[in-house]
C-alpha positions in Angstrom: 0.0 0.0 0.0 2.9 2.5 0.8 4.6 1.6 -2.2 1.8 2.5 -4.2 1.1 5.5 -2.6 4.5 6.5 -3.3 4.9 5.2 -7.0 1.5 7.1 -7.7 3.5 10.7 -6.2 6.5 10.1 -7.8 4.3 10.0 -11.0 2.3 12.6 -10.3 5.5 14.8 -9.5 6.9 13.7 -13.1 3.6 14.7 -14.9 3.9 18.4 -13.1 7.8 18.8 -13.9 7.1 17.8 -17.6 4.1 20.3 -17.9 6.2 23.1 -16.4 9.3 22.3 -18.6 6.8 22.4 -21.7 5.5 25.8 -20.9 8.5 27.7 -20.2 9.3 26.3 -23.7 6.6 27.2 -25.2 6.5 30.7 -23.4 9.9 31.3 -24.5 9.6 30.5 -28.2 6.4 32.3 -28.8 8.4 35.1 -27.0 10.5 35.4 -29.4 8.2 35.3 -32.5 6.2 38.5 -30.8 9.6 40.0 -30.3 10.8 39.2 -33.6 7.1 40.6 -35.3 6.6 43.5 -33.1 6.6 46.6 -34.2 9.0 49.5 -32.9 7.1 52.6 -31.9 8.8 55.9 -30.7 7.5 56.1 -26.9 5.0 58.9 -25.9 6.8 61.7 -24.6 5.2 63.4 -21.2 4.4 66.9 -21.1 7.2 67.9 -19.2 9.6 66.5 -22.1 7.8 68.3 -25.2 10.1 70.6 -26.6 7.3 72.4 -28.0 5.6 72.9 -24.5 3.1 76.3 -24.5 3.9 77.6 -21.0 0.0 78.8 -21.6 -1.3 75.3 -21.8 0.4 74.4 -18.6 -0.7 77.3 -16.6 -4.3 76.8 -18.2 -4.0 73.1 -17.0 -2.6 73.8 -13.5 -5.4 76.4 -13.1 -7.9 73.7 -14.2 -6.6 70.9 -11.7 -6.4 72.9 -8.4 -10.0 74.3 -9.5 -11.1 70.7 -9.8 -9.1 70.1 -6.5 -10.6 73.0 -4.4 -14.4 71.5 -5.8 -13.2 67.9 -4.4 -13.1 66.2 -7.4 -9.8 65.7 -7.9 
């Protein structure tokens, strides 16, 4: 009875190793395909990075959030 008990974990253990070997594998071949299709997109730059930044804009803006702060809804 103990023996079985055992073979039948020692199985069990296998079955779980060999799934988890086969998706990293898996995982790290389709990876590579996204990586290798993907297309490279200049990043979004924030406000504060803009070259071409209005100093009106961001005292409009500033105005507009502690406004919206003051009402509580910010």
């Amino acid at each position: 009875m103990l023996n079985q008990g055992l073979t039948l974990t020692l199985a069990g253990m296998a079955t779980v190793f060999c799934f988890l070997v086969l998706l990293v594998l898996v995982m790290s071949v389709s990876s590579r395909i996204i990586l290798r299709f993907a297309r490279d997109e200049e990043p979004v730059l924030s406000v504060s990075k803009r070259r071409n930044s209005d100093p009106e804009i961001s005292v409009a803006i500033a105005a507009a959030a502690a406004a919206a702060k003051k009402k509580g809804k910010l």
